[in-house]
KOLBATOR-464003 format. One record per residue (C-alpha): residue in one letter; x, y, z. Coordinates in steps of 0.02 Angstrom, whole numbers, plus 50000, padded with zeros to 5 digits. Layout:
BEGIN
(gudren 'a', (X, Y, Z))
...
REM end
This chain:
BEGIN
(gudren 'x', (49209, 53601, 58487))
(gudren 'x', (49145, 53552, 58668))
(gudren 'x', (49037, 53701, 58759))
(gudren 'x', (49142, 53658, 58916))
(gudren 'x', (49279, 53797, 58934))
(gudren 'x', (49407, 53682, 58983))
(gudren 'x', (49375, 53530, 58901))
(gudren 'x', (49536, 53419, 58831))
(gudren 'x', (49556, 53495, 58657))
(gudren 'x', (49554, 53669, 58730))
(gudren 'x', (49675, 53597, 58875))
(gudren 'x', (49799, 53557, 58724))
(gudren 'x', (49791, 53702, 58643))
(gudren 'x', (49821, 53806, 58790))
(gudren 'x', (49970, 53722, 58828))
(gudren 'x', (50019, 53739, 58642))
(gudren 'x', (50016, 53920, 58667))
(gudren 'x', (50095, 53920, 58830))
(gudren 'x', (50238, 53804, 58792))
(gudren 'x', (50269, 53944, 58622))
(gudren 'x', (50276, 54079, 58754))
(gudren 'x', (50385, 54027, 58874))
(gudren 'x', (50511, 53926, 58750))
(gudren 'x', (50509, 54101, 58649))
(gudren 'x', (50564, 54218, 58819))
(gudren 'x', (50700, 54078, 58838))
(gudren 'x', (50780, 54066, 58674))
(gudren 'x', (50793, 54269, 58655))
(gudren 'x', (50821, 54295, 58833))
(gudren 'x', (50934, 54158, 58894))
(gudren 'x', (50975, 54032, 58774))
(gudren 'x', (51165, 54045, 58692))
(gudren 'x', (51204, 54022, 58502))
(gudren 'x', (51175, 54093, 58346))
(gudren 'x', (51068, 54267, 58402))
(gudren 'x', (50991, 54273, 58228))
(gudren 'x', (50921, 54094, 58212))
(gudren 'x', (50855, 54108, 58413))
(gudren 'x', (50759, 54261, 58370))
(gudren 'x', (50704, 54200, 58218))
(gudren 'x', (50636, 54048, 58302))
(gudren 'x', (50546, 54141, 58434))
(gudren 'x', (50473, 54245, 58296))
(gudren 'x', (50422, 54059, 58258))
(gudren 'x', (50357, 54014, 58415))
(gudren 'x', (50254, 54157, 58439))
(gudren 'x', (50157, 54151, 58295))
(gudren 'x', (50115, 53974, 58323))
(gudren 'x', (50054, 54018, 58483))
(gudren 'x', (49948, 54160, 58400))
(gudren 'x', (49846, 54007, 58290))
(gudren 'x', (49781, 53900, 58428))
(gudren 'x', (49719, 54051, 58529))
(gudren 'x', (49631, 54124, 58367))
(gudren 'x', (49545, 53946, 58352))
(gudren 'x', (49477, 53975, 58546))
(gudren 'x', (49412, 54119, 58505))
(gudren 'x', (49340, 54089, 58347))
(gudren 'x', (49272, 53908, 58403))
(gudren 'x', (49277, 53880, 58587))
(gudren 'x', (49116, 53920, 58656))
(gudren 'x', (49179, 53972, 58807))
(gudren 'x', (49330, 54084, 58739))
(gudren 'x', (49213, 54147, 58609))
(gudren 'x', (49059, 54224, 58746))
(gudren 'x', (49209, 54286, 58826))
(gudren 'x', (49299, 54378, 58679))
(gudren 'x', (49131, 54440, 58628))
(gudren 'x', (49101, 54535, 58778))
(gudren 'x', (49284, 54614, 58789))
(gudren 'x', (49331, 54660, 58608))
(gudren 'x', (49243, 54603, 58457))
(gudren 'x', (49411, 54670, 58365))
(gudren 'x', (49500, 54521, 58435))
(gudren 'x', (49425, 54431, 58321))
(gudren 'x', (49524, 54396, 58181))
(gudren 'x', (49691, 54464, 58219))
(gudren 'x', (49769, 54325, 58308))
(gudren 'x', (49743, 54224, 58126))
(gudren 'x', (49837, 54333, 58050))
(gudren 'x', (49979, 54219, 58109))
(gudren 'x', (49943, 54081, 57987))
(gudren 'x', (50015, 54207, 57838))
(gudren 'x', (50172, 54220, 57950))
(gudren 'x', (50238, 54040, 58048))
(gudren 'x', (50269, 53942, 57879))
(gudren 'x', (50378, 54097, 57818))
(gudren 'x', (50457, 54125, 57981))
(gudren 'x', (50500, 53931, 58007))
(gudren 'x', (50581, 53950, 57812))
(gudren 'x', (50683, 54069, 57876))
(gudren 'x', (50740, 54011, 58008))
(gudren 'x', (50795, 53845, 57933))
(gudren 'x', (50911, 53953, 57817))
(gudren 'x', (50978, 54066, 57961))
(gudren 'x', (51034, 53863, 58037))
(gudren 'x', (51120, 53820, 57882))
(gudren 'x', (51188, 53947, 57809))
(gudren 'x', (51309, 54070, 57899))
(gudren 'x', (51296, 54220, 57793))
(gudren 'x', (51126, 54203, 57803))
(gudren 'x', (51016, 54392, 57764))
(gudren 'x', (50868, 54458, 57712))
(gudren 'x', (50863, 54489, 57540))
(gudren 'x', (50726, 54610, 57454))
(gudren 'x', (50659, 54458, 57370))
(gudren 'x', (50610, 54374, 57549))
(gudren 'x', (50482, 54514, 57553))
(gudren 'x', (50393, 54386, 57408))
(gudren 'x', (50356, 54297, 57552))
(gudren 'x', (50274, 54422, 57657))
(gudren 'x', (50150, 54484, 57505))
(gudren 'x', (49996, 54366, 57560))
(gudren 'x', (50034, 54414, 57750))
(gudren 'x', (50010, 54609, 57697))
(gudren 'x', (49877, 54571, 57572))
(gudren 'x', (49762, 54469, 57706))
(gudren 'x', (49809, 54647, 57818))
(gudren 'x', (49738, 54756, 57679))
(gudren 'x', (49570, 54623, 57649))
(gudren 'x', (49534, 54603, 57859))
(gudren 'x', (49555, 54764, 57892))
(gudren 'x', (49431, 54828, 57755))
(gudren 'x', (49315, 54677, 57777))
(gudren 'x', (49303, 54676, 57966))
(gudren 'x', (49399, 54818, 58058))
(gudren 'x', (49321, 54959, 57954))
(gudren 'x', (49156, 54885, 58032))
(gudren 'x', (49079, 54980, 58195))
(gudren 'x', (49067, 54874, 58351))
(gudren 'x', (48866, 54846, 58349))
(gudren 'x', (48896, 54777, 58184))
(gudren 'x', (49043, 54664, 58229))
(gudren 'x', (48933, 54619, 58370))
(gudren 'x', (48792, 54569, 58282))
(gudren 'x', (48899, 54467, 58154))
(gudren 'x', (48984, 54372, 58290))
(gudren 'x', (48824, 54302, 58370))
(gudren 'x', (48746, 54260, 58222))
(gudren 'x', (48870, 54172, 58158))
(gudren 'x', (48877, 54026, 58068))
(gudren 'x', (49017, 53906, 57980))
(gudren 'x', (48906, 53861, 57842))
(gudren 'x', (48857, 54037, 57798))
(gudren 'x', (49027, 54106, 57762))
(gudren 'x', (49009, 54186, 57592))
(gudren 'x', (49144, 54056, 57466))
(gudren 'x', (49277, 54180, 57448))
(gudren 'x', (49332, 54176, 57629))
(gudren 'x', (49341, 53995, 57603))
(gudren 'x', (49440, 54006, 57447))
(gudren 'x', (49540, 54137, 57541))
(gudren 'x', (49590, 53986, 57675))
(gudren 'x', (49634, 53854, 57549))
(gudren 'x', (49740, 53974, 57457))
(gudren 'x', (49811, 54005, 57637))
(gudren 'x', (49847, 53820, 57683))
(gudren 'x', (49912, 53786, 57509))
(gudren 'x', (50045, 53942, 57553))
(gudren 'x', (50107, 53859, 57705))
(gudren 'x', (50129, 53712, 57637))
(gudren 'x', (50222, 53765, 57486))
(gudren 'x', (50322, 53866, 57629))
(gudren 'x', (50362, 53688, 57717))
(gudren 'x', (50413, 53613, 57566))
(gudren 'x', (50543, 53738, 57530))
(gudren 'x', (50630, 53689, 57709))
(gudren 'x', (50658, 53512, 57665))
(gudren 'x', (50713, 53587, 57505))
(gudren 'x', (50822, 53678, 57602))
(gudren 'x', (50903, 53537, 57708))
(gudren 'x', (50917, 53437, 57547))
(gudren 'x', (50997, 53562, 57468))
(gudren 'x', (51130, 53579, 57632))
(gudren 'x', (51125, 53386, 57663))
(gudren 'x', (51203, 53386, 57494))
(gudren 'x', (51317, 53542, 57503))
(gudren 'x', (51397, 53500, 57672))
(gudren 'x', (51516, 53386, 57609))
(gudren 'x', (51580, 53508, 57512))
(gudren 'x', (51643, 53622, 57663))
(gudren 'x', (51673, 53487, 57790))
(gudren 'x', (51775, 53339, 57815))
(gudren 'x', (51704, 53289, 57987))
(gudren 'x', (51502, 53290, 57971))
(gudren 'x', (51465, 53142, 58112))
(gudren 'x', (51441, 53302, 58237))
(gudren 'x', (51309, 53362, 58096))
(gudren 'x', (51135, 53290, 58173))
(gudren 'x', (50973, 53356, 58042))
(gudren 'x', (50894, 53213, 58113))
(gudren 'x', (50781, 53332, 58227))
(gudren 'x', (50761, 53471, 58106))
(gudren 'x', (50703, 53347, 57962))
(gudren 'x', (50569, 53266, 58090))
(gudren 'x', (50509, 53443, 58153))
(gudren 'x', (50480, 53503, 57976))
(gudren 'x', (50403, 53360, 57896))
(gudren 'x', (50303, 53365, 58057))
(gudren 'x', (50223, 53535, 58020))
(gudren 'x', (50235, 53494, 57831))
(gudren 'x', (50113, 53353, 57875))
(gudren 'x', (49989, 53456, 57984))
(gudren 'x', (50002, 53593, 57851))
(gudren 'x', (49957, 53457, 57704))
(gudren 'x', (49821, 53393, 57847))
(gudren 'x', (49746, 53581, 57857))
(gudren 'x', (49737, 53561, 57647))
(gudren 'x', (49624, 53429, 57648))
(gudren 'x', (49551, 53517, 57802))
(gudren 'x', (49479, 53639, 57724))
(gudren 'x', (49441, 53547, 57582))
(gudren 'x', (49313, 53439, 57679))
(gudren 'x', (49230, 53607, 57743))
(gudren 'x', (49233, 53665, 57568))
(gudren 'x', (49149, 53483, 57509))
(gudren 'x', (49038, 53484, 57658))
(gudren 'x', (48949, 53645, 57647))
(gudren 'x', (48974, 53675, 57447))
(gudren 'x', (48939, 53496, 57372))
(gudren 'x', (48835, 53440, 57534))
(gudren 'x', (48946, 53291, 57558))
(gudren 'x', (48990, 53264, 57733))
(gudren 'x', (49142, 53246, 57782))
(gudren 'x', (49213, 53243, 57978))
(gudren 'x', (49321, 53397, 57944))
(gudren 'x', (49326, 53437, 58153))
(gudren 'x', (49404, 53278, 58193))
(gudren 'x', (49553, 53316, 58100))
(gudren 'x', (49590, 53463, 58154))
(gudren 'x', (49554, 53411, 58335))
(gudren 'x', (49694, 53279, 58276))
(gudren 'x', (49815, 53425, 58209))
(gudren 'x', (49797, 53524, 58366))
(gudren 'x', (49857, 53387, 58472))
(gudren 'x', (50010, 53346, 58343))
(gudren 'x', (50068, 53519, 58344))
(gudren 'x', (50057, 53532, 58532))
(gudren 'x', (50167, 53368, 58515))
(gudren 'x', (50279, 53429, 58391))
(gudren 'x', (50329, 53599, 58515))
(gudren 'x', (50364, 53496, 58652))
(gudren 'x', (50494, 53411, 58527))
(gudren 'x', (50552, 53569, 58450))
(gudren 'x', (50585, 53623, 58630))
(gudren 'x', (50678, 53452, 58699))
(gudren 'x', (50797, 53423, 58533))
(gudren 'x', (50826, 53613, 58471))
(gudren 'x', (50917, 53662, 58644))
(gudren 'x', (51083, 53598, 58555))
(gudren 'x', (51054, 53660, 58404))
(gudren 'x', (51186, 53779, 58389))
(gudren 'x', (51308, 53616, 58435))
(gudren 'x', (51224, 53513, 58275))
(gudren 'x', (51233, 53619, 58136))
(gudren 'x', (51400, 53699, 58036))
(gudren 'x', (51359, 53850, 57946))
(gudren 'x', (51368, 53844, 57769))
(gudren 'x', (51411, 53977, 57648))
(gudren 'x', (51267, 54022, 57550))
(gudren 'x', (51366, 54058, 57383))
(gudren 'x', (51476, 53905, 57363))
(gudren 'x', (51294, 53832, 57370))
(gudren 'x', (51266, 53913, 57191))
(gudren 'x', (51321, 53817, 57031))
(gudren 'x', (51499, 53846, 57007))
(gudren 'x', (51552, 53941, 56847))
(gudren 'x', (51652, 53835, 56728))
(gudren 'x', (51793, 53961, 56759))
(gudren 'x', (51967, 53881, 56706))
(gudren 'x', (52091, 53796, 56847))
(gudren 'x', (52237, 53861, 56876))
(gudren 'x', (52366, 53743, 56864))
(gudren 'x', (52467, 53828, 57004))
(gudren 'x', (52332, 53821, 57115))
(gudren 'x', (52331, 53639, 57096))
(gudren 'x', (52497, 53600, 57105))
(gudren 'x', (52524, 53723, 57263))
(gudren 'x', (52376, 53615, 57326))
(gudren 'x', (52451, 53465, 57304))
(gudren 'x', (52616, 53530, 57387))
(gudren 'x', (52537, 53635, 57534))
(gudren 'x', (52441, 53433, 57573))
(gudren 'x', (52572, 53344, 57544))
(gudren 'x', (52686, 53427, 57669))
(gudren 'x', (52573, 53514, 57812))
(gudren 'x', (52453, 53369, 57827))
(gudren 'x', (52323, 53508, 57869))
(gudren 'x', (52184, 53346, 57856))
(gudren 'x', (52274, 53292, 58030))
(gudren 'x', (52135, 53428, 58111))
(gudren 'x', (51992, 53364, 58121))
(gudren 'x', (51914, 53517, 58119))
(gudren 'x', (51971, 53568, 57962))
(gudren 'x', (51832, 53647, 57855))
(gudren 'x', (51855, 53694, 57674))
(gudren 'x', (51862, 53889, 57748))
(gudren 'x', (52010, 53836, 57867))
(gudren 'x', (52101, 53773, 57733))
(gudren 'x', (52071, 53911, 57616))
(gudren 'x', (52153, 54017, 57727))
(gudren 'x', (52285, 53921, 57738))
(gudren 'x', (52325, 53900, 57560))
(gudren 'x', (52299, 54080, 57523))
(gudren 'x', (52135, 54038, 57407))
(gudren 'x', (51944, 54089, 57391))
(gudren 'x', (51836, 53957, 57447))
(gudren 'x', (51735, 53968, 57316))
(gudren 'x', (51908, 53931, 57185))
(gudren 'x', (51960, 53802, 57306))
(gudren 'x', (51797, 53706, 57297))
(gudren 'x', (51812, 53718, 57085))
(gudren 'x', (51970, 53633, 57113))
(gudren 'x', (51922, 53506, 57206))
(gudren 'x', (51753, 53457, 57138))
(gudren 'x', (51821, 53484, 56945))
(gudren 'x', (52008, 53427, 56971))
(gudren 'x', (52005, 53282, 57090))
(gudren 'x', (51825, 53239, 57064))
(gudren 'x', (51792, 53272, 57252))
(gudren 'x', (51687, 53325, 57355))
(gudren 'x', (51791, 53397, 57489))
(gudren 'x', (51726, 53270, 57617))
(gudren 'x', (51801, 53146, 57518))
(gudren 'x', (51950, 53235, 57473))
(gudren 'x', (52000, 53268, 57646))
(gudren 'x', (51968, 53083, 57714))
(gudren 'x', (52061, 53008, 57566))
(gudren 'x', (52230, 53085, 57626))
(gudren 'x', (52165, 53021, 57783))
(gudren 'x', (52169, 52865, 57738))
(gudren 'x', (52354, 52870, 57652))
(gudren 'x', (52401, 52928, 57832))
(gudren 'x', (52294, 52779, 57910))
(gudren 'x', (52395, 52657, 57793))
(gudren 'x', (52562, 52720, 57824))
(gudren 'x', (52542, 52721, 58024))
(gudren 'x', (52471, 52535, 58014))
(gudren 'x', (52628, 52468, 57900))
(gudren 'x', (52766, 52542, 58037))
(gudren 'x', (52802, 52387, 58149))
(gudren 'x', (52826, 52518, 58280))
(gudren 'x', (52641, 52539, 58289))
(gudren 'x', (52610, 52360, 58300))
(gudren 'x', (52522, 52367, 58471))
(gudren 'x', (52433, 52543, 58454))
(gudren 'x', (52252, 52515, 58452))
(gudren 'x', (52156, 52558, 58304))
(gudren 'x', (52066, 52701, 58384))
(gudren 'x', (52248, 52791, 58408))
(gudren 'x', (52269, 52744, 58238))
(gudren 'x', (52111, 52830, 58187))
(gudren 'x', (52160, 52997, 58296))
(gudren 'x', (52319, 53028, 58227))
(gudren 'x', (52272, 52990, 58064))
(gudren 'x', (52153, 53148, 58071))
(gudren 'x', (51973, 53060, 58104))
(gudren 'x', (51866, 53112, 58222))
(gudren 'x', (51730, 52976, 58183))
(gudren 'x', (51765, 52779, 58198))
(gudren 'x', (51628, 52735, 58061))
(gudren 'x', (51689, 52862, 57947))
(gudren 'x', (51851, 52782, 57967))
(gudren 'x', (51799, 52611, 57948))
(gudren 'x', (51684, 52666, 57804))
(gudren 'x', (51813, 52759, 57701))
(gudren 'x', (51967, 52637, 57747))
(gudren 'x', (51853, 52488, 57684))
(gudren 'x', (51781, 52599, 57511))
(gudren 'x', (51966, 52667, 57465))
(gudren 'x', (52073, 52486, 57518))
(gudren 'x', (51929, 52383, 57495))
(gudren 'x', (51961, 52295, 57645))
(gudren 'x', (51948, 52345, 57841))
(gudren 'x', (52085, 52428, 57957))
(gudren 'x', (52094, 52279, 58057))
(gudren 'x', (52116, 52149, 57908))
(gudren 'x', (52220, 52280, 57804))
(gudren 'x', (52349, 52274, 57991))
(gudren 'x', (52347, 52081, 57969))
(gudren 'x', (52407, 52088, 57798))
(gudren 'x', (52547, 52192, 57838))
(gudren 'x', (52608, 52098, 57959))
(gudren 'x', (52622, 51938, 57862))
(gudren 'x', (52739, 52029, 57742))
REM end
């Protein structure tokens, strides 16, 4: 890194940290929505912000002279961060998606290396005395780490991104479930939260090979421009916050909770048959699909069943997801508005509205996939006969 204190890469990452900051104060302090994902995210934010400060101090000549001379036990401590963002941002994903979301004793799994890295610094550095610090800190040197610590940091990137993976795992997982609790999903947008994740997924991978060329560069002598990249990672994540901040201040509008047990695999439990036929009945004459709002919770309330047996009897009875069990009477009701001559001059978007949709290329998509032709051409037909 430059010797000038405020050159462009130290620029960045000061504005990486201040962006964190601020965006943190605002979603716990101001910001409306679900309480639990916005702290969770400004858990987030904050620990983010604690990784490009620890690289000033640690590499920015400036910073470093600076930290030197007022506490050599700031050193350090701002990296413990890395053990916690990737965690923190896995949590938070699941606090967005699922509405029953809590902390199990398990989740602690993931705080292990974050409380084992405690136990290892604080032994290794904070047990020191300050002359020795001191003396440690100016006469240090990259390429006289001892290997463990650089084992230590591969093992640490390789965390994160196994903790990165498990979000998109987690959005795959709800991308696949949601249709299953909702019939309306066009307000659903994981457009945003897919690009922010893969985004730090990337830099994570990009920290991998990171310190992989360090490792191949002072180990195996083979040089390798390790700084450039991660010159090139501070500047994406810097990037990537100012997105985070710009597309999450909807987010609470964008995402439908999910419960996390219907995401299970469903027991092969035997269906009632008087569930189905009240089913049948209850759809058949209250046209509760003529909402559309109407979530597989709404109408398990209404029919007096557990979501969870409701969804069996869907999925394993009909063959539907609930998504497509919901639309489907949707489209019956679509069919029958568009053969009464009394709706001859109605336009199709009326059509659409009282036949429960809420979305004209869901509409247009299911009308065409179940009639096998479009609402327009299916009106036309009708009104030959």
């Amino acid at each position: 890194m430059s010797t000038v204190l405020f050159n462009t890469l130290d620029l960045a990452l000061l504005f990486t940290i201040y962006q964190c900051i601020l965006f943190a104060f605002f979603l716990v302090l101001i910001k409306k929505g679900k309480k639990q994902s916005n702290v969770l995210l400004a858990l987030f934010l904050l620990s983010y912000a604690a990784i490009p400060l620890d690289t000033l101090i640690n590499f920015g000549e400036g910073f470093r002279q600076f930290a030197i001379s007022f506490s050599a036990n700031v050193f350090y401590v701002f990296g413990l961060a890395y053990w916690l963002e990737a965690v923190l941002l896995l949590f938070y994903v699941r606090s967005l998606i699922y509405k029953n979301f809590s902390f199990k004793k398990t989740d602690l799994l993931y705080l292990l290396p974050f409380f084992l890295y405690l136990i290892y610094e604080s032994n290794a550095w904070y047990m020191l005395d300050s002359d020795t610090k001191i003396a440690i800190l100016n006469g240090y040197h990259i390429e006289a780490e001892p290997f463990y610590t650089r084992f230590i940091n591969l093992f640490r990137e390789c965390f994160r991104t196994f903790c990165g993976i498990l979000c998109l795992l987690e959005l795959r997982n709800y991308q696949k479930k949601i249709k299953d609790n909702f019939a309306d999903i066009e307000g659903v947008d994981l457009t945003w939260l897919k690009v922010l994740t893969i985004g730090f997924l990337i830099i994570k991978v990009q920290a991998v090979f990171i310190t992989l060329g360090y490792m191949t560069s002072i180990d195996l002598h083979f040089s390798i421009n390790y700084p450039v990249l991660g010159q090139l990672s501070n500047f994406m994540v810097m990037f990537l916050i100012s997105f985070l901040i710009f597309f999450s201040l909807g987010v609470s509008n964008l995402f439908h909770g999910m419960d996390n047990s219907t995401s299970l695999p469903l027991e092969k439990e035997s269906i009632d048959p008087e569930q189905i036929n009240a089913l049948t009945l209850y759809m058949n004459e209250h046209k509760p699909y003529l909402n559309h709002l109407l979530t597989l919770d709404n109408l398990a309330t209404q029919t007096f069943m557990p979501s969870r047996q409701l969804s069996q009897v869907i999925n394993r009875h009909f063959k539907k997801n609930f998504f497509e069990f919901i639309n489907g009477y949707r489209i019956d009701e679509a069919q029958m508005l568009l053969t009464r001559k009394e709706n001859e001059k109605i336009t199709m978007l009326a059509v659409m509205a009282q036949a429960g949709f809420n979305s004209k290329a869901t509409f247009n998509t299911f009308f065409k996939k179940i009639v096998g032709m479009t609402p327009t051409q299916y009106r036309k037909e009708q009104q030959k006969t």
